[in-house]
C-alpha positions in Angstrom: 111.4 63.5 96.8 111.3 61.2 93.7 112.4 57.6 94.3 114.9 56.3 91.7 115.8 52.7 93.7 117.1 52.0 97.1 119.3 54.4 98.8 119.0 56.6 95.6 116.7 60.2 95.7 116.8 63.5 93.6 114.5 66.8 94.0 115.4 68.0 97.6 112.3 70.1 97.4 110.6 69.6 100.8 106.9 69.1 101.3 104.3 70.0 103.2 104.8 68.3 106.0 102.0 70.2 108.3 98.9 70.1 107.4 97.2 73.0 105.2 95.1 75.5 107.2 96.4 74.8 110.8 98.7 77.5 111.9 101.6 76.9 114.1 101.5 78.0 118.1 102.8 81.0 119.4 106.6 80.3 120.0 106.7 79.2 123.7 110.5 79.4 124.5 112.2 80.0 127.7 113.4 83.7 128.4 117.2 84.0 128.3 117.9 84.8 131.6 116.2 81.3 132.7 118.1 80.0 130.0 121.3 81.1 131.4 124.2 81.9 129.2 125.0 80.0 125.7 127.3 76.8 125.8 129.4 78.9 123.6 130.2 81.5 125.9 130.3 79.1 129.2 134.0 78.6 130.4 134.7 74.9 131.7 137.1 74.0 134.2 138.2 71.0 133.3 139.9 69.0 136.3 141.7 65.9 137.4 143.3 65.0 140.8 145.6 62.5 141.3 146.0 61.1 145.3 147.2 58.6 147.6 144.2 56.9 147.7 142.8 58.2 151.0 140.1 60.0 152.5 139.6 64.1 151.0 141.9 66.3 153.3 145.4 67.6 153.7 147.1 64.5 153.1 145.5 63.3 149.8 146.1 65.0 147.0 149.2 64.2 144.5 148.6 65.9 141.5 146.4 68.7 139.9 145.3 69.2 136.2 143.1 71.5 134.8 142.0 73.0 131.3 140.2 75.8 131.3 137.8 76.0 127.6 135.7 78.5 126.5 134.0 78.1 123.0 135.4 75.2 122.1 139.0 76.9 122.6 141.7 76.2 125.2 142.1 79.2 126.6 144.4 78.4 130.0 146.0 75.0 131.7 147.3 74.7 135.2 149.2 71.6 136.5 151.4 70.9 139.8 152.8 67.8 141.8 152.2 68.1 145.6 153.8 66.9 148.3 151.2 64.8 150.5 153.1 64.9 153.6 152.7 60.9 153.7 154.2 58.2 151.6 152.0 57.1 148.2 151.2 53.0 148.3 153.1 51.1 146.2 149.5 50.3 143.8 148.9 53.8 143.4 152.8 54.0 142.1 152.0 51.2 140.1 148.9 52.9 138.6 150.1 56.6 138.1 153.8 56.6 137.8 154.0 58.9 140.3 156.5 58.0 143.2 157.6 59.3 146.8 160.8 60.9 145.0 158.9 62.9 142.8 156.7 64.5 144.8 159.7 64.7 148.0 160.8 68.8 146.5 157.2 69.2 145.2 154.7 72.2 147.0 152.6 71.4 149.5 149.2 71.3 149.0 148.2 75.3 150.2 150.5 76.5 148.1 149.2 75.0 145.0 145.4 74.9 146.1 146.5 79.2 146.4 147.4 78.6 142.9 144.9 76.5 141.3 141.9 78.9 143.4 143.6 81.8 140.9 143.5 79.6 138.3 139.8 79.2 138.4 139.6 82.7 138.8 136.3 84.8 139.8 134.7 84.7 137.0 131.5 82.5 136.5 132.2 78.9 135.5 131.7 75.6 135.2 133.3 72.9 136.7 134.2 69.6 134.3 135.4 66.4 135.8 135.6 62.2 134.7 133.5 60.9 138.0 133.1 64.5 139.3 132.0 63.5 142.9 135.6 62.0 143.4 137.6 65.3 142.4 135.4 67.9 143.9 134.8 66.0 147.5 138.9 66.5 147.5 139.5 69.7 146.3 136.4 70.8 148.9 137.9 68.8 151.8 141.1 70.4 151.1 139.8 73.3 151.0 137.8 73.0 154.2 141.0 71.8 155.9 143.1 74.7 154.5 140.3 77.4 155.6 140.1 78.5 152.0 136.7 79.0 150.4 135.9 76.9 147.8 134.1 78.7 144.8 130.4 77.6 144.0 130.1 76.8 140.9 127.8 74.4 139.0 129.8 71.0 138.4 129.3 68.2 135.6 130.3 65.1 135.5 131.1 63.4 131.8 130.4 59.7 133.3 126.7 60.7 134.1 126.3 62.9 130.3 128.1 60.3 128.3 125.7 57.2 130.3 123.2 59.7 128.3 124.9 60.1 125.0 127.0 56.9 124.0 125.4 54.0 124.2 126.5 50.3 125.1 126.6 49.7 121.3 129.2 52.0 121.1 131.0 52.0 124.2 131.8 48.9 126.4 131.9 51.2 129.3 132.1 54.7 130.3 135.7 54.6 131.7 137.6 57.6 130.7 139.9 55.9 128.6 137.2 53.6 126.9 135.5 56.9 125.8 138.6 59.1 124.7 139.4 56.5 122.1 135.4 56.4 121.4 135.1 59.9 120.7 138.6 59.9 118.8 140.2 61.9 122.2 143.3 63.8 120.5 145.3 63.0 123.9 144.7 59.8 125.7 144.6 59.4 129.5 147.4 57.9 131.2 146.5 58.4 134.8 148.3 61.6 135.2 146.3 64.5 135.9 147.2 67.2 133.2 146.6 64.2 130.5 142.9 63.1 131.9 142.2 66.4 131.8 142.8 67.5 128.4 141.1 63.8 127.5 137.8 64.8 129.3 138.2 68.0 127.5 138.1 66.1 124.3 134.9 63.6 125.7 133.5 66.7 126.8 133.3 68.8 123.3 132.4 65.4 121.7 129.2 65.3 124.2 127.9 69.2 123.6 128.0 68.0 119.9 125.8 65.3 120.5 123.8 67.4 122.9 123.9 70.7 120.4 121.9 68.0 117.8 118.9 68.3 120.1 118.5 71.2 121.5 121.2 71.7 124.3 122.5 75.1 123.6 122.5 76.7 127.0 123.9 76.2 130.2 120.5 75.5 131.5 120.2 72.6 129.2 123.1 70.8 130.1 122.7 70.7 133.8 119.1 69.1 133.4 120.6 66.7 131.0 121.0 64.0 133.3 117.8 64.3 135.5 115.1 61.0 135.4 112.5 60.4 133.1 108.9 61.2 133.9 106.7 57.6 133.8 104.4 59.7 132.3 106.6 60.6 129.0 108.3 57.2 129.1 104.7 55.4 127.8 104.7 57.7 125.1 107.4 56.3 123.5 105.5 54.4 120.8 105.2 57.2 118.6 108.5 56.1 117.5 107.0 53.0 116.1 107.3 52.4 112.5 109.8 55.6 112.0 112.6 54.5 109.3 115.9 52.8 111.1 117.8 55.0 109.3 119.0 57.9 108.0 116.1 61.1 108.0 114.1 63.8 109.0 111.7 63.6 112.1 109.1 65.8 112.8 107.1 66.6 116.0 103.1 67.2 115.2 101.3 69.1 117.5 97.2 68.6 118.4 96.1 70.8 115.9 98.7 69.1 113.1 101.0 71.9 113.3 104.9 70.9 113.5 106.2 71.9 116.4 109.9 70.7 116.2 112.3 69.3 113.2 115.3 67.2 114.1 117.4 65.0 112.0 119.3 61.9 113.1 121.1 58.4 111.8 118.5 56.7 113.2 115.7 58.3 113.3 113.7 55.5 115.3 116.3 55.2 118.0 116.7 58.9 117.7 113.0 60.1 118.9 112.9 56.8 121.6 115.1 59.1 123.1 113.2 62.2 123.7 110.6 59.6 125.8 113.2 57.5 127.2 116.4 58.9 127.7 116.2 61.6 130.0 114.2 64.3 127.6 114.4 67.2 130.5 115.0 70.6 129.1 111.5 72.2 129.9 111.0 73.7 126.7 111.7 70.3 124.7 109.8 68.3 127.9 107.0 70.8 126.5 107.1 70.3 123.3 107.1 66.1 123.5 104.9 66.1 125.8 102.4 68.5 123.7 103.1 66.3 120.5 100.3 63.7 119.1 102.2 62.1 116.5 106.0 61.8 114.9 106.5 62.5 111.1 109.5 60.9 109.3 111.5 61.1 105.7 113.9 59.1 105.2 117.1 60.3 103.0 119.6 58.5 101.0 122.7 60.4 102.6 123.5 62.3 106.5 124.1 65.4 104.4 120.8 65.2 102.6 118.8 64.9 105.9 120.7 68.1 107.6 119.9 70.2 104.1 115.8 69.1 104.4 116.0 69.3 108.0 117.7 73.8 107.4 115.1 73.6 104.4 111.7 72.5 106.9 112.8 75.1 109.9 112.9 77.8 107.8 109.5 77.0 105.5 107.8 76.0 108.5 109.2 77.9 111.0 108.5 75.1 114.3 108.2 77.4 117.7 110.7 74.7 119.5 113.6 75.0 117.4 115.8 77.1 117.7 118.7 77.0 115.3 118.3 77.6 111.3 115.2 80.2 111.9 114.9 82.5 109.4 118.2 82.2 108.2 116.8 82.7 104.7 116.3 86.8 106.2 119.5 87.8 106.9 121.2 90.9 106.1 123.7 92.0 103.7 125.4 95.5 103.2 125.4 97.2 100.0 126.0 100.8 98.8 122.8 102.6 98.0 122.9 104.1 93.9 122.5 108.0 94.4 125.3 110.9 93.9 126.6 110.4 97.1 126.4 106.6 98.0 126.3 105.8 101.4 125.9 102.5 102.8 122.8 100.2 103.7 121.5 97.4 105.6 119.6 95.2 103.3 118.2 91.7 103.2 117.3 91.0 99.0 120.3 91.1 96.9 120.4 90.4 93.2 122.5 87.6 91.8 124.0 89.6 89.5 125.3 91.7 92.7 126.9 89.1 94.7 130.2 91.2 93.9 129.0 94.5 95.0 127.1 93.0 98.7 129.3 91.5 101.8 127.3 89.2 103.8 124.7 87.4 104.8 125.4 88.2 108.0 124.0 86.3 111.4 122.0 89.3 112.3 121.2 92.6 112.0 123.6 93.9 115.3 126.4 92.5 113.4 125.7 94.3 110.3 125.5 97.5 111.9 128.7 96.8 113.7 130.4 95.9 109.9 128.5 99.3 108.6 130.3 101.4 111.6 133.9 100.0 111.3 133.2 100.8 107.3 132.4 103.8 108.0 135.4 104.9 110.3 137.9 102.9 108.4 136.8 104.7 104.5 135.5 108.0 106.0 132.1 107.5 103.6 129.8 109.3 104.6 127.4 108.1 107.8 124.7 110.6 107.5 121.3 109.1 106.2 119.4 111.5 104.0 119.7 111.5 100.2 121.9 114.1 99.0 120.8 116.0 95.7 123.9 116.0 93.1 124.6 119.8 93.5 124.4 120.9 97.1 121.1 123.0 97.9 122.7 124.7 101.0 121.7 122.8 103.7 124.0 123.3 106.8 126.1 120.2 107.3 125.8 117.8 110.4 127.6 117.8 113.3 130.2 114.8 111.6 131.5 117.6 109.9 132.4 119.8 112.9 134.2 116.3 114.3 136.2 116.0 111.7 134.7 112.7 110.8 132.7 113.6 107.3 134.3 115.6 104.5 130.9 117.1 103.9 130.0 116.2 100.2 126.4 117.9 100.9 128.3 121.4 101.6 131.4 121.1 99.1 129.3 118.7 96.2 133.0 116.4 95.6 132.1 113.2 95.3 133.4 110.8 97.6 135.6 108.6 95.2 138.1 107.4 97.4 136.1 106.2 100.2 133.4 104.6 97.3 135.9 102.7 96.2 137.5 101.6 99.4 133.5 100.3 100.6 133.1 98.7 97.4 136.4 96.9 97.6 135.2 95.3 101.1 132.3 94.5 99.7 133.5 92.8 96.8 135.5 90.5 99.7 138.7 92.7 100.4 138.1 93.2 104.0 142.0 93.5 105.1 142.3 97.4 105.0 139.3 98.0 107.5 140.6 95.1 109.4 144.2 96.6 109.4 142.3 100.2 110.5 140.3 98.3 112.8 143.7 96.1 114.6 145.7 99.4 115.0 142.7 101.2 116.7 142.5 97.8 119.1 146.4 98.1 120.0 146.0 101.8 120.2 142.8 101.5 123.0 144.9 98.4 124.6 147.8 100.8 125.5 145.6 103.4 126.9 143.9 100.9 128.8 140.9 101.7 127.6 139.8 98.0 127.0 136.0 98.4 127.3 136.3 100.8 124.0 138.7 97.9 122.8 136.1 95.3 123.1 134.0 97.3 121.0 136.0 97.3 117.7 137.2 94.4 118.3 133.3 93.0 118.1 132.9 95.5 115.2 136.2 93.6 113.8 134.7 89.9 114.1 131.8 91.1 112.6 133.2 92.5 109.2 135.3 89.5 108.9 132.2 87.2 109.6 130.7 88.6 106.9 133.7 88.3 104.5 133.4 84.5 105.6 129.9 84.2 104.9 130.4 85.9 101.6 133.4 83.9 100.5 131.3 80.6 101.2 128.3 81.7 99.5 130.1 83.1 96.5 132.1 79.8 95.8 129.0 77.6 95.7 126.2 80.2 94.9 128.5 81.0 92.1 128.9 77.7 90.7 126.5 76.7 88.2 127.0 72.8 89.2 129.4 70.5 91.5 129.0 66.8 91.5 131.5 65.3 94.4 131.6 62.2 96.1 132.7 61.5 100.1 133.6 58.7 101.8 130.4 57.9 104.0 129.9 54.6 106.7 129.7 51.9 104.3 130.2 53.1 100.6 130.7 56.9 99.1 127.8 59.7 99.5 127.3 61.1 96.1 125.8 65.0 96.1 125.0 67.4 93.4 124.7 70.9 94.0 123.6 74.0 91.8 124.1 77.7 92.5 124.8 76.2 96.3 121.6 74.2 96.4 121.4 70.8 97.1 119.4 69.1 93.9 120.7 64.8 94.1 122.2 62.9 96.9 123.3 58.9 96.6 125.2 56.2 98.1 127.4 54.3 96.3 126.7 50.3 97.1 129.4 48.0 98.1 131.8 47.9 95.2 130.3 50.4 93.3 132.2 52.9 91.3 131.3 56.3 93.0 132.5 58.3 89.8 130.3 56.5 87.8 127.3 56.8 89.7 128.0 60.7 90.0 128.2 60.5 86.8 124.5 58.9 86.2 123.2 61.0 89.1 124.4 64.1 87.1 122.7 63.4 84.2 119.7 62.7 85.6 119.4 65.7 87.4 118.0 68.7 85.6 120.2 72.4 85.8 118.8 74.5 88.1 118.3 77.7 86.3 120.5 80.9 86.9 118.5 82.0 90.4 117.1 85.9 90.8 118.8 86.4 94.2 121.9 85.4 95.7 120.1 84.2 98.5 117.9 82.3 96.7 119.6 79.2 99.0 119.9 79.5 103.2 123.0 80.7 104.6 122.7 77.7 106.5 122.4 75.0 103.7 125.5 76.9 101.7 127.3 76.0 105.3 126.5 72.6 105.4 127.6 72.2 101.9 130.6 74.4 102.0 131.7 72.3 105.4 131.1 68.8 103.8 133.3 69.9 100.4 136.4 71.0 102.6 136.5 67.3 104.5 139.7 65.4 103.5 137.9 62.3 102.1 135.7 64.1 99.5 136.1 63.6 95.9 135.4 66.0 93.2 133.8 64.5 90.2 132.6 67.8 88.6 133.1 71.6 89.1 131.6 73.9 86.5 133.9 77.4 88.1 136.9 75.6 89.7 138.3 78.7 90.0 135.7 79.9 92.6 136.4 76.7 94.7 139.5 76.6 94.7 139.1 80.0 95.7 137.2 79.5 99.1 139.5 76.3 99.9 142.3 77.9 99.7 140.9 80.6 101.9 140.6 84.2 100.2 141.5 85.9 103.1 143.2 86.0 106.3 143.2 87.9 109.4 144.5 87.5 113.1 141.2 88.6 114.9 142.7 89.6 118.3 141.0 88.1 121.6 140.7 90.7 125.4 141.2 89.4 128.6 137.3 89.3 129.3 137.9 90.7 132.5 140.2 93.4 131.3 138.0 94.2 128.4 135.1 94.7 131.5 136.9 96.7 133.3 
C-alpha cells in the first residue's frame, strides 16, 4: 500500500503477509453438529416479566413480554397483564405504571403461563432475557407451583454478553436502558414488559454483530461467550504490543509463519487484547490464539478499506480459522452452454463481456442447482445433459419425454426458442416470470397441504432471486468503469474510489477539509484499472461491502462513469415477495 501522507493510501493490493515456502495447517474446525446450529437460523425468545416485587411463585408475576426473532426478523410477540392475587406496593406502581385496577379483570397467572408455554412453542430455542436469572427463576417457580413443565432450553442473558462487548468507555453501565440508547435501541424500555422486550431484542442483534466480527456464528459460540479467561492465555496478551491504535487489518501467525486467522477492527490494539483478555472461549478460536507466535498488523486509512484487505487476505491466503469470505472468489454462476440445443450449466469463470448472459455468483453450488431446477420447470428447457447433434441421429428420448416434462428436441430436431429465450431473459436479471411460476406452485402445494414439497420451491425460489441479487450488485459496480464517493465517517468524510467494483484509493478528509476536493485529487492520482477479463475478476464479497457502503444515507457521490447502472441497483431492479412456511408445517 503506497503512503501518500497521513491518513491518506492508494493500491489496495494486499501483500504477502505469510511468509514464502511455509504452508498453512490443515483446517482444524469444529464439526457442525458440535457447532450446533447457525445464529441465523437460532429462534430467541426474548422475555421480560414484570412483578410485585416478591419471591418467584403464584403470587408474583404482573406482566409478560416476549418477542420471538429468528434471523434477525420478528417473527411472533406475546404480551398479557396478570392478576397476582395480592395487591402491587405502591414503589413498584411508581416504577411500572402498572396499578391494582389494571390488573383487578386481568387473567390469572395459569391462564396466561398456558398461553405464553404455546407461545414458546416446541420447537428448539433459545431463551433471551435483560438479567436472565431474575425472569427465568419466576417463570420456573411459577411453573413449579402451577405443575406445568417448564421447557429446557439454553438461556442468555444480555447483561453478562454486553459486560463482554461494550465497554466502560462506551457505556456507563449495563442497565437496559443505558444500553438501548447505546446501541441506538429502535424502542426504548419503559419498565413495561412488551417494551423491554423488544429493547433487549434490539441490545441483542446489536451484540451478535459485535460477536459475528470475531467469529461467533453459531449457537455454540454464543453460549461460551461469557465463560473466564484461562491465566494461561491472559499472559499472552503482549503480542498486542506495538499493533496500530487504529483502524486495520490483524493477522494471527502460526509457529511455522503461516497465518492462521485475519480479522479487522477500529482498533486493532484493543481489538487482539481481547482475544487474551476478554473471555476468548470458542475452542476453535481458543485454538487458534493459543497456537499463534506472533500478531501481524496494517493499518488503513478508512473502516471500509480495512474490511476490503481483510475479504482480499482470506481469500489469497485462505487462514484454516476463519470462516467467513473463503473462497468467495469460486463461486458459481449459471449460463447457457453454445450448442444447437442449449441447455443450462453450472459454471464458476464468466467473461466480462458476458455479465449479461450469466445470473449469479451464487453462495454455493446447492443454491445454483436449486436456481438451474426452478429454470428448468418454469421455461421447460431442456434438463437432459448430453450434447445433442443439430439433426437428430435417432436416439430414443429420455424418460422427461414420457412425463410430459421435455418437448424432446433430440427426437423432433425444433429448436427450443421459446424456452432459450425465457432462460436467457433470467439470466440477463429478469427473474419475475420463474418467480411468478415458482409463487403459484408454492400456493398450489400450500392448499394441498403438501408443505414439505412447498418448502422445496420455495428454497428453489430464494435461491434464484439470490442470485438475481448478487447479479444486480455486481453488474452495477463491476460494470462501472470508476466511482469516486465520499461518506460521512467518525471525524471527517471517508473518500473511496472504485473501478470495475474494486477498491483502488481510500482517504479521510481532515477537519475542515473539502471532501469533494480531495476526491477529486485522490481520483487523479489513481491510475484506471483496465477493462478486467472476468466479471469475477473482484470477490463477491468485496462487491458487497462496496455495494452496502454506497446505499448508506450519508454517502456522497463525487463521480460515476455509468450512472445509469447505479441508479439502477439503488433503485432496486427487481422485486419479489419471497413467501415464508410455518417451519413446523413446512416439516410436517
Amino acid at each position: 500500500m503506497t503512503e501518500l501522507h497521513p491518513g491518506r493510501s492508494l493500491d489496495l493490493t494486499p501483500r504477502h503477509a505469510h511468509r514464502e515456502g511455509a504452508p498453512p495447517p490443515a483446517p482444524v474446525q469444529l464439526a457442525l453438529d458440535e457447532l450446533g446450529p447457525s445464529l441465523f437460523d437460532v429462534t430467541f425468545v426474548v422475555v421480560d416479566l414484570e412483578t410485585t416485587g416478591g419471591r418467584p411463585g403464584l403470587n408474583s408475576i404482573t406482566e409478560f413480554g416476549a418477542v420471538k426473532v429468528r434471523g434477525g426478523d420478528v417473527i411472533e410477540e406475546f404480551t398479557s397483564l396478570v392478576n397476582p392475587r395480592v395487591p402491587i406496593p405502591a414503589n413498584i406502581t411508581m416504577l411500572t405504571g402498572i396499578t391494582n385496577s389494571m390488573v383487578a379483570l386481568a387473567p390469572d397467572l395459569a391462564e396466561v403461563m398456558a398461553g405464553f408455554l404455546r407461545f414458546v412453542g416446541t420447537e428448539p430455542a433459545v431463551f433471551v432475557a435483560h438479567n436472565a436469572r431474575f425472569d427465568i427463576s419466576h417463570l420456573k417457580g411459577a411453573c413449579s407451583e402451577l405443575g406445568y413443565s417448564f421447557p429446557a432450553h439454553p438461556v442468555i442473558d444480555t447483561v453478562r454478553l454486553a459486560r463482554k462487548v461494550f465497554t466502560r468507555d462506551e457505556t456507563p453501565n449495563y442497565k437496559l436502558a443505558t444500553l438501548a440508547r447505546v446501541c441506538g435501541a429502535e424502542v426504548q424500555p419503559t419498565h413495561r414488559a412488551l417494551d423491554d422486550a423488544r429493547a433487549t431484542v434490539d441490545l441483542l442483534h446489536a451484540i451478535l454483530s459485535r460477536l459475528g466480527g470475531i467469529g461467533v456464528t453459531h449457537l455454540a459460540d454464543l453460549m461460551t461467550a461469557t465463560d473466564p479467561v484461562p491465566a494461561k492465555r491472559r499472559a499472552r496478551a503482549h503480542l498486542a504490543d506495538g499493533l496500530p491504535r487504529g483502524t486495520g487489518v490483524y493477522r494471527f501467525i502460526g509457529p511455522g509463519s503461516e497465518v492462521l486467522y485475519v480479522g479487522t477492527s477500529v482498533n486493532v490494539y484493543k481489538r487482539v487484547r481481547q482475544y487474551f483478555t476478554a473471555a476468548e472461549r470458542r475452542a476453535r478460536m481458543a485454538e487458534m490464539v493459543d497456537l499463534a507466535v506472533s500478531v501481524e498488523a496494517t493499518a488503513t486509512a478508512t473502516q471500509l478499506e480495512a474490511s476490503v484487505l481483510e475479504v482480499r487476505l482470506i481469500n489469497e491466503l485462505d487462514p484454516p480459522y476463519n470462516r467467513r469470505s473463503r473462497r468467495s472468489a469460486q463461486r458459481p454462476w449459471l449460463a447457457l452452454t453454445s450448442e444447437p440445443f442449449p441447455r443450462l450449466k453450472v459454471t464458476r469463470k464468466v467473461r466480462f463481456d458476458q455479465l449479461g448472459q450469466a445470473l449469479g455468483p451464487f453462495g454455493s453450488a446447492k443454491q445454483a442447482s436449486r436456481a438451474v431446477e426452478l429454470l428448468q420447470a418454469a421455461t421447460g428447457l431442456r434438463e437432459c445433459t448430453p450434447r445433442l447433434p443439430a439433426t437428430p441421429d435417432g436416439r430414443p428420448a429420455c424418460h422427461l419425454h414420457e412425463l410430459g416434462k421435455c418437448d424432446a428436441p433430440c427426437l423432433t430436431g425444433a429448436p427450443q426458442e421459446q424456452a432459450v429465450a425465457a432462460v436467457s431473459s433470467a439470466l440477463a436479471g429478469n427473474v419475475a416470470p420463474a418467480a411468478a411460476h415458482a409463487l403459484a406452485q408454492i400456493r398450489s402445494l400450500a392448499a394441498e397441504a403438501r408443505y414439505e414439497q412447498a418448502a422445496g420451491e420455495r428454497d428453489r425460489l430464494y435461491a434464484l432471486v439470490g442470485g438475481a441479487k448478487s447479479l444486480e450488485e455486481l453488474r452495477s459496480l463491476v460494470g462501472n468503469p470508476r466511482i469516486v464517493a465520499a461518506r460521512r465517517g467518525r471525524r471527517g468524510f471517508d473518500i473511496v474510489v472504485i473501478d470495475y467494483g474494486m477498491l483502488r484509493a481510500s482517504a479521510a478528509t481532515r477537519p475542515g477539509e473539502d471532501p469533494e476536493a480531495l476526491g477529486a485529487w485522490l481520483d487523479a492520482a489513481t491510475e484506471q484499472l483496465p477493462v478486467p477479463e472476468l466479471a469475477a475478476h473482484v470477490t463477491a464479497d468485496e462487491v458487497r461491502l462496496l455495494s452496502t457502503w454506497l446505499m448508506h444515507e450519508d454517502v456522497r457521490l463525487i463521480k460515476v462513469a455509468r450512472p445509469e447502472l447505479l441508479t439502477r441497483s439503488l433503485a432496486g431492479g427487481y422485486a419479489v415477495a419471497l413467501p415464508l412456511l410455518p417451519q413446523s408445517r413446512a416439516e410436517e
